[in-house]
Structures are given as structure tokens and as C-alpha cells.
C-alpha positions, -999 to 999 in steps of 0.1 A, spaced: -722 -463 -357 -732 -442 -325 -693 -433 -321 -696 -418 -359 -728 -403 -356 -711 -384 -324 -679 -375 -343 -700 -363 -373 -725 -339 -350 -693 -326 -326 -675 -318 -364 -706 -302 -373 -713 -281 -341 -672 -267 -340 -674 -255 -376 -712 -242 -368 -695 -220 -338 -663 -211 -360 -686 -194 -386 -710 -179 -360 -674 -160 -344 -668 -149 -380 -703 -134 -384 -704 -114 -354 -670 -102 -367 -681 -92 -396 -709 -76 -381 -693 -58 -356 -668 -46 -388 -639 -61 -379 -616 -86 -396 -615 -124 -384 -580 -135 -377 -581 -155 -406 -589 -128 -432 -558 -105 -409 -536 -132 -413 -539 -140 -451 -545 -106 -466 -505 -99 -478 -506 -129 -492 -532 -122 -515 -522 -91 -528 -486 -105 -536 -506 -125 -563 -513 -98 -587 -501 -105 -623 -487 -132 -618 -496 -172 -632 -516 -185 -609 -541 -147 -607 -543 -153 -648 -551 -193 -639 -577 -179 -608 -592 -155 -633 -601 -184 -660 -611 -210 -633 -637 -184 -615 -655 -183 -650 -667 -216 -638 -687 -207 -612 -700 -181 -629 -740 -176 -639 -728 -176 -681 -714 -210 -672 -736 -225 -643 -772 -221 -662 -765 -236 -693 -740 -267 -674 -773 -272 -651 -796 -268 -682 -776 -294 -702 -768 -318 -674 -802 -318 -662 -817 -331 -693 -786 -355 -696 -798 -369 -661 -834 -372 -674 -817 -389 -702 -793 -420 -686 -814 -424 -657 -851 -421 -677 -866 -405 -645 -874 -368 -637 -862 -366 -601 -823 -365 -608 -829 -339 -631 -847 -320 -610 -830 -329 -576 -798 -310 -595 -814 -284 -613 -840 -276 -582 -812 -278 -559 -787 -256 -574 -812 -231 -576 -825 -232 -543 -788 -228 -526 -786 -200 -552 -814 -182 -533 -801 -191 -503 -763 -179 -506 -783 -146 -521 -803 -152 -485 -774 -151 -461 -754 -125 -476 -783 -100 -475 -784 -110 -438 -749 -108 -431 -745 -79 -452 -705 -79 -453 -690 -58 -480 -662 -72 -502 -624 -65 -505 -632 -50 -539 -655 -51 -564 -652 -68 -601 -682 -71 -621 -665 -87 -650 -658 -116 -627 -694 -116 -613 -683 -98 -578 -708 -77 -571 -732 -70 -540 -720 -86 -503 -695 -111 -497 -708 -139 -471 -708 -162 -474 -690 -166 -513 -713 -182 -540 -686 -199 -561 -674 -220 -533 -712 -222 -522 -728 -230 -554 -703 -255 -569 -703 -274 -541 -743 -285 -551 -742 -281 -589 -711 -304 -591 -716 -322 -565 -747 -339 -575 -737 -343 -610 -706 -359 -598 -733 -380 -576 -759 -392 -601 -729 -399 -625 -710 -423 -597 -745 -441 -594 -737 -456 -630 -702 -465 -629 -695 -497 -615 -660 -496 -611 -646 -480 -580 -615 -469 -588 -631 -450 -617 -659 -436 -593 -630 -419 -569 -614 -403 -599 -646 -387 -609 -656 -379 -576 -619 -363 -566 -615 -344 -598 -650 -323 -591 -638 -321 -559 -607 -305 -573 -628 -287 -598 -651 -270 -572 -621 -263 -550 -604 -245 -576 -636 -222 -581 -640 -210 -547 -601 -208 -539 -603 -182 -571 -620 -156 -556 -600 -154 -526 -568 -155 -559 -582 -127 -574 -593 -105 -543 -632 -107 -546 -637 -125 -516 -618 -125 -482 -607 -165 -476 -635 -165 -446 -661 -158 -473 -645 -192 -494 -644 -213 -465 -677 -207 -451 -693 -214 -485 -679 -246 -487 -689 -257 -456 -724 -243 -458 -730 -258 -495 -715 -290 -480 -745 -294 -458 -766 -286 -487 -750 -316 -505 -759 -342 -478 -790 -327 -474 -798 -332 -510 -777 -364 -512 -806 -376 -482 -835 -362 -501 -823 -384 -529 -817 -413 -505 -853 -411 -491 -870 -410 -524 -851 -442 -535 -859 -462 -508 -898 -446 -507 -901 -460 -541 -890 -494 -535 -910 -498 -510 -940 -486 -531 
């Protein structure tokens, strides 16, 4: 347990210092190697299948879809679990890293590779809100909704297929050239640690009312 715990913090403290060395990159205007290295790549993507496939899948990260999913899904989770807190563990927390990626980009203040404002790309880059986002909203749907399945192979399919899904969201920007791939990578690390935070928060309120 000790020798996890250790693994987990060390895992935790590399990718901490990775993203610090990007932001004072970015703040110093330069490119990480990572964004130097993977820029042609990108730009041979342009009209081709997978930018069209990019452009459809960003649409769901996007605030026309995310309100009304965590609208609907939040009264769903009122619903099958007949208790306020999922509903408002999901709603309350895709919110609150909404404010927060809105938090860190004003502070990091990096400008993006271009700007799209049909496809919701506008204002600073880092760290990138569809990867960051996602990660929370789907995350702990995908969560409360493996709580009531009982089979385990069916609870892995669920669980890898918003995986998939959220992946596919944030990898879109980078498709479509709204985001360099530092942004997408950061935000799925950073709304990752939102996740397990919540996931906790969740924890401790289960086992606070059982022993109530």
C-alpha cells in the first residue's frame, strides 16, 4: 500500500514539474519541444477525414452540448440514485473546473495557434477546456453510472468507452489547430486530479453517512 501510495505521489510530482517547464515556456514565449515537434503534423491534417471527424467530435465538449448533457444527467442522477448529492457532485463539479480552467488560462495567458469561434476557440489556450472539462463531466457520470451496474465486464466497457469519448474531445482541438498538443495534455492531467478529487469528496460523504 505504502509502495503505491509512493509510486502514485512520484507520478504525480514528474507530471507536476513537466507542466511547470511548459508554463514558464509559454511564459517566456517560446514553444515546448513538444508543441516544436508536432506542429507539421497538424497542419498536414487539413481537409482531410479525420479534421471533418475532429470537427464533429469537439462539438462535444462544447458549452451548446455540455449544459444541457450536465442539466439532463444531473436530474437523471437525482432520479436512479433518489439523493441530491450525485446530482450535485456532477453538476457542481463540472462547473467549478469550468471556472477553474477559465482560472489558469487567464494566469497563464498563452495565446492560441489560431482562433475559431464557431468551434468555441476563443480567448487563451492553457491549459485546453475540452480535454479539461470532459475529463469531470464524463467522468463522474461514467462514475455514478458504474456504481449501479453490477457486472464488471459491463462496468469496464462503460468506463473505457467515456474514456475514449473524452479522449477524442480533447485530441480534437489539437486535430483542428485550436490548441497546441501541450494545451490537450495538460488538461487532461489537470482535470484528472479534479476527478479523484471529486471521486474522494464523493467517497467521504458515503462513508460520513454511514457512519451517521
Amino acid at each position: 500500500m505504502l509502495h503505491k501510495r509512493a509510486l502514485y505521489l512520484t507520478m504525480t510530482g514528474i507530471v507536476i514539474l513537466i507542466i511547470g517547464i511548459w508554463v514558464i515556456k509559454i511564459y517566456k514565449e517560446q514553444l515546448p519541444l513538444v508543441d516544436m515537434w508536432t506542429r507539421d503534423f497538424v497542419a498536414n491534417l487539413q481537409d482531410t477525414a479525420v479534421f471533418d471527424f475532429s470537427r464533429a467530435t469537439t462539438e462535444l465538449g462544447s458549452r451548446s452540448f455540455l449544459i444541457p448533457f450536465t442539466i439532463i444527467t444531473a436530474f437523471f442522477l437525482f432520479y436512479i440514485f433518489k439523493d441530491w448529492f450525485p446530482a450535485f457532485l456532477l453538476s457542481g463539479g463540472t462547473l467549478g473546473v469550468h471556472l477553474f480552467n477559465k482560472f489558469i488560462k487567464r494566469l497563464v495567458g498563452r495565446e492560441r495557434p489560431s482562433i475559431w469561434e464557431e468551434a468555441n476557440a476563443e480567448g487563451f489556450s492553457f491549459p485546453s477546456g475540452h480535454a479539461m472539462i470532459p475529463v469531470v463531466c464524463y467522468g463522474i457520470f461514467a462514475y455514478y453510472i458504474s456504481k449501479k451496474i453490477k457486472s464488471t465486464k459491463l462496468k469496464l466497457f462503460i468506463q473505457v468507452l467515456f474514456a475514449l469519448l473524452i479522449f477524442l474531445i480533447g485530441f480534437s482541438r489539437y486535430v483542428i489547430n485550436v490548441h497546441y498538443l501541450t494545451d490537450i495534455i495538460a488538461g487532461f492531467f489537470i482535470g484528472f486530479g479534479c476527478l479523484l478529487l471529486l471521486i474522494s469528496i464523493d467517497k467521504w460523504m458515503v462513508k460520513r453517512r454511514t457512519q451517521s
